[in-house]
C-alpha positions in Angstrom: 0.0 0.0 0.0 2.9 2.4 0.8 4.7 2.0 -2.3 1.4 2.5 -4.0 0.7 5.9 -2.2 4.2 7.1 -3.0 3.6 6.4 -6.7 0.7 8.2 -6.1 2.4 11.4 -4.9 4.0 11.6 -7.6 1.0 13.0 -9.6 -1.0 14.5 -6.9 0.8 15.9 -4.1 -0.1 14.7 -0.3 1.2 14.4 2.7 1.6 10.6 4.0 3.1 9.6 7.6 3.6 5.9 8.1 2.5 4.8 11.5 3.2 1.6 12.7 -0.2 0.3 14.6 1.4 -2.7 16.0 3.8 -0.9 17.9 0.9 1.2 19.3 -1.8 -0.1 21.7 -4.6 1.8 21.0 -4.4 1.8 17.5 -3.6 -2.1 18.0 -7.2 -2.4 19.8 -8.5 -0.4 17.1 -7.7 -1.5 14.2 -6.4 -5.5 15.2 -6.0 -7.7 11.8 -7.1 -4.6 9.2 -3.7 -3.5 9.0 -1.8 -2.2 6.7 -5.3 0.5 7.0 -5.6 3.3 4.9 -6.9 6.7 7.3 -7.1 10.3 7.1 -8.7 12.5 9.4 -9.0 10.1 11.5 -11.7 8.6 8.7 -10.4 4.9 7.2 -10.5 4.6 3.9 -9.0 1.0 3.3 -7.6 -1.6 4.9 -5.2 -4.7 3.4 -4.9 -3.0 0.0 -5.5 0.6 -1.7 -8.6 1.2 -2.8 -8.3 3.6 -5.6 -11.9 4.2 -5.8 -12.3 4.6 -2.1 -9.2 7.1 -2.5 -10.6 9.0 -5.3 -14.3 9.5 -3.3 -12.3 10.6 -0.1 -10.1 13.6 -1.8 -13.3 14.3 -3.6 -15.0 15.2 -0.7 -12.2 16.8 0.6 -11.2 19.2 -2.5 
């Protein structure tokens, strides 16, 4: 997924920060076997792979 977003940057600027969850408890607890997860603004938009079309709708209604 990470490799994905930074081809992804590339074309559209954005800012990404790579958090590891497992390292964290809460967002263990919170997240458990979705990971890697996809979130921004504290809104997840994905979970084990990139969803381009979940993506796209989120900077949609964002922009």
């Amino acid at each position: 997924m990470v490799a994905r977003l930074h081809e992804l940057q590339a074309k559209s600027p954005f800012r990404l920060e790579v958090v590891d969850v497992d390292s964290d408890a809460t967002l263990a607890t919170r997240y458990g076997e979705r990971v890697p997860v996809l979130v921004a603004d504290g809104e997840e938009i994905c979970h084990y792979h990139l969803d381009p079309i979940a993506l796209d709708a989120y900077f949609s209604r964002i922009r």
